[in-house]
Backbone bond lengths (Angstrom), bond angles and torsions (degrees), N, CA, C in turn:
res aa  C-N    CA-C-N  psi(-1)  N-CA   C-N-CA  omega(-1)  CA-C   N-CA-C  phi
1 X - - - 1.449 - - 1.524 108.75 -
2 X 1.749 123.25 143.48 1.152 118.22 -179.81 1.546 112.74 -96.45
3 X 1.209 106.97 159.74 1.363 114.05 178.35 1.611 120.74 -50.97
4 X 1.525 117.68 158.01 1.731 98.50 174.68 2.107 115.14 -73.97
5 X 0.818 104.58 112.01 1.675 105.71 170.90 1.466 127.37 -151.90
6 X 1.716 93.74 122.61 1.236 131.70 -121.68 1.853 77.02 -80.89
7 X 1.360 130.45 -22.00 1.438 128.31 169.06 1.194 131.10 -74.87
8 X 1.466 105.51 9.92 1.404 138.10 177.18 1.197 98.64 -89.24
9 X 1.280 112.09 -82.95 1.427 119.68 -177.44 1.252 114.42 -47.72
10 X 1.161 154.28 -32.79 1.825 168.61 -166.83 1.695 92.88 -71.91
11 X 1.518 107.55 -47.56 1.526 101.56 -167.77 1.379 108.90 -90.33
12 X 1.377 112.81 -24.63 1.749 126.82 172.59 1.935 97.06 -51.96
13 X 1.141 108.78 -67.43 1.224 111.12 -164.90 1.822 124.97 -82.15
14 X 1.513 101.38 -1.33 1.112 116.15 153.30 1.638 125.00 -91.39
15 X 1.554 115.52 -22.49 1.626 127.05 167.20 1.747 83.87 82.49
16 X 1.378 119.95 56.06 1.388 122.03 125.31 1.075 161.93 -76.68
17 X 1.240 109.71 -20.56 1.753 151.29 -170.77 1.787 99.20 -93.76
18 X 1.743 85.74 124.42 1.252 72.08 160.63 1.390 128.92 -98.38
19 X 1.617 135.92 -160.47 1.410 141.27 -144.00 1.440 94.06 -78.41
20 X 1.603 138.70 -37.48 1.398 115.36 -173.20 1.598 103.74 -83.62
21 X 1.349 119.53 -6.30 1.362 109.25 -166.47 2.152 104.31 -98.24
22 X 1.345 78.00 -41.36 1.710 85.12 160.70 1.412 100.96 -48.15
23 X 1.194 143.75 -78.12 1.329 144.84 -141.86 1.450 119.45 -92.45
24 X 1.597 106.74 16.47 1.606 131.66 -177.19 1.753 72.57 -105.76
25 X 1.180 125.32 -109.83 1.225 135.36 176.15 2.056 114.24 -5.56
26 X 1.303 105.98 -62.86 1.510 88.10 177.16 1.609 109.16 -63.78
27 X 1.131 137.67 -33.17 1.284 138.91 141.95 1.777 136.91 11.98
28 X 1.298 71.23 -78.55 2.147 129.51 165.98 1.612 87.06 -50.70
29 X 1.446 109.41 -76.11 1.571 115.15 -158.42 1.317 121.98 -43.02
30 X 1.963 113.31 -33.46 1.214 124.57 -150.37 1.256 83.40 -75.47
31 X 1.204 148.55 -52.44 1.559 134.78 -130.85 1.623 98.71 -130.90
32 X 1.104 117.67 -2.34 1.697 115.78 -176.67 1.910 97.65 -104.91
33 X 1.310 112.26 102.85 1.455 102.97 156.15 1.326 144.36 -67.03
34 X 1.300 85.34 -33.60 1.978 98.13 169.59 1.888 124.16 -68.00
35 X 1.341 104.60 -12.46 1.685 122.74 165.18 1.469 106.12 -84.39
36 X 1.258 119.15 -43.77 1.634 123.50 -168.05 1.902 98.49 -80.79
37 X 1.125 100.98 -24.27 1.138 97.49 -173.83 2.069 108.73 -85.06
38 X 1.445 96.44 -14.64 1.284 108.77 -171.98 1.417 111.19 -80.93
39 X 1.477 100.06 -39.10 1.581 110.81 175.62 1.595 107.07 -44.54
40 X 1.200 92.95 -77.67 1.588 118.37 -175.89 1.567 102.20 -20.33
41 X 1.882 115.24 -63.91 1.722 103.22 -168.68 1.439 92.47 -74.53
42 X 1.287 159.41 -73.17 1.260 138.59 -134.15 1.795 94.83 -72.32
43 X 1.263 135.66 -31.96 1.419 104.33 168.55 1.374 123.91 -56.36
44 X 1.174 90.10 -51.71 2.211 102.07 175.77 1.562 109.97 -46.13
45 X 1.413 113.00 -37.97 1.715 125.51 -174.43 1.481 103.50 -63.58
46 X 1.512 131.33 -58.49 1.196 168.82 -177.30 1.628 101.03 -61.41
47 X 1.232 120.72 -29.29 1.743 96.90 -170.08 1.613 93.97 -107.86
48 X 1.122 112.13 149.27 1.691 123.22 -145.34 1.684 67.06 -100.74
49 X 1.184 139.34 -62.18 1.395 121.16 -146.75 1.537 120.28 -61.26
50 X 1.590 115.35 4.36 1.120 125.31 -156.81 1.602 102.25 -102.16
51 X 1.380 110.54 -9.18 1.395 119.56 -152.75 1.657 92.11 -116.34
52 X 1.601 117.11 3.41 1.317 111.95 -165.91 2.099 102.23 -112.54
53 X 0.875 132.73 124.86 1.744 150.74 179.31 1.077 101.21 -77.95
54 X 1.451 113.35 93.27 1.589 123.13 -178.70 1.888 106.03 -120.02
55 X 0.984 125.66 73.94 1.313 147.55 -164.86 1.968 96.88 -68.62
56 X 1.265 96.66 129.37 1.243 122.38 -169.28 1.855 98.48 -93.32
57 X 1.668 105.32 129.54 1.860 111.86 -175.11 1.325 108.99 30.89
58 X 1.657 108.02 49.55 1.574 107.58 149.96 1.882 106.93 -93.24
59 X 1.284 110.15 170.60 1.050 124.58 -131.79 1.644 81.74 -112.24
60 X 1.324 117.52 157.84 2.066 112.36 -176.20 1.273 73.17 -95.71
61 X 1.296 125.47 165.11 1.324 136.50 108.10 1.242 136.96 -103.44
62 X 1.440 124.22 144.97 1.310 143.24 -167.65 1.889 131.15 -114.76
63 X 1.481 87.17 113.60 1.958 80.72 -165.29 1.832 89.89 -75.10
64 X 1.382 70.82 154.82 1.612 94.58 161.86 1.463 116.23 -122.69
């Protein structure tokens, strides 16, 4: 098993790595929570739509 490194994951989730190193790392993932857990915020950090306040039966308003 490889160590946790967090430049692992950066290239995992960018699709830098190649196929044995990807699969060292998903590896990694199964049993390390603090990596799976790492994934998770830099995707959430990373997706622009997450950063956007889209309010559910709010009301338009309209200047006059």
């Amino acid at each position: 098993m490889i160590a946790c490194s967090f430049d692992n994951l950066i290239k995992l989730l960018d699709k830098k790595l190649e196929l044995d190193s990807r699969l060292d790392v998903y590896d990694h993932l199964d049993n390390c929570d603090t990596c799976r857990d790492a994934i998770y915020h830099i995707k959430r950090d990373r997706d622009e739509a997450a950063l956007l306040f889209r309010p559910f039966r709010a009301r338009k308003l309209s200047v006059a």
